[in-house]
N, C-alpha and C positions, 0 to 999 in steps of 0.2 A: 733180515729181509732186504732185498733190493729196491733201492728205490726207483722208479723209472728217469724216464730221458727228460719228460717233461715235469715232474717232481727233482731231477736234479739241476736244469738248467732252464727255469721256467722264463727269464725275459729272453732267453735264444727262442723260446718255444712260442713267445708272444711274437719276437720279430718275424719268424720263418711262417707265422699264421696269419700277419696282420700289415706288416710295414715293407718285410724286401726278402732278402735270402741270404744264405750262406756259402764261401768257396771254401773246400778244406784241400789239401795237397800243393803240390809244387805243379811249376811247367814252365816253359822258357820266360814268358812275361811276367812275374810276379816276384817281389822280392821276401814273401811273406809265405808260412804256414798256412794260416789260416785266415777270414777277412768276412768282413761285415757287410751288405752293398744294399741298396735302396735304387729308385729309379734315376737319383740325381748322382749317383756311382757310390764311390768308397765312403764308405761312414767309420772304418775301423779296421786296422790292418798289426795282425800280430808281429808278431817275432817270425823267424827263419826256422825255428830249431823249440821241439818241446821237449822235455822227458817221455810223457805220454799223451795219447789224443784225450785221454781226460784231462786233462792240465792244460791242453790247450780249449777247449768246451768251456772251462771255467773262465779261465782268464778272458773270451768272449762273452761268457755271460755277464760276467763284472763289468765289463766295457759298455756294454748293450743296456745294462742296467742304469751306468751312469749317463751313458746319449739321453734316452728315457725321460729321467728326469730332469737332465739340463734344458731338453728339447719339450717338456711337457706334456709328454706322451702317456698314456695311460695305459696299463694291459686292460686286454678285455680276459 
């Protein structure tokens, strides 16, 4: 069975409901894949290059996870 988006990547799913949003792709300004942003700007900015957009989903949720808790943030 599949798990869903919000069962596989639940602090992305708290960030993008609760704290800020996400940018995934390239474009002239960005040195990054994918990136984390709130209204105070970048909170978290990946790599250039993934294998797959699941592997990069994770490595933001890991990220998003550890903001979270350094920052004291709680999911709802």
């Amino acid at each position: 069975m599949n798990r869903s988006v919000d069962e596989a990547f639940p602090h992305l799913t708290a960030w993008v409901k609760t704290h800020g949003w996400i940018e995934i792709g390239y474009d002239d300004y960005q040195r990054s894949f994918i990136r984390a942003l709130d209204s105070g700007g970048m909170v978290w900015e990946g790599r250039m290059v993934y294998a797959t957009l699941e592997s990069a989903l994770q490595e933001l949720d890991d990220a998003l996870a550890a903001w979270m808790k350094e920052n004291g943030v709680h999911e709802e």
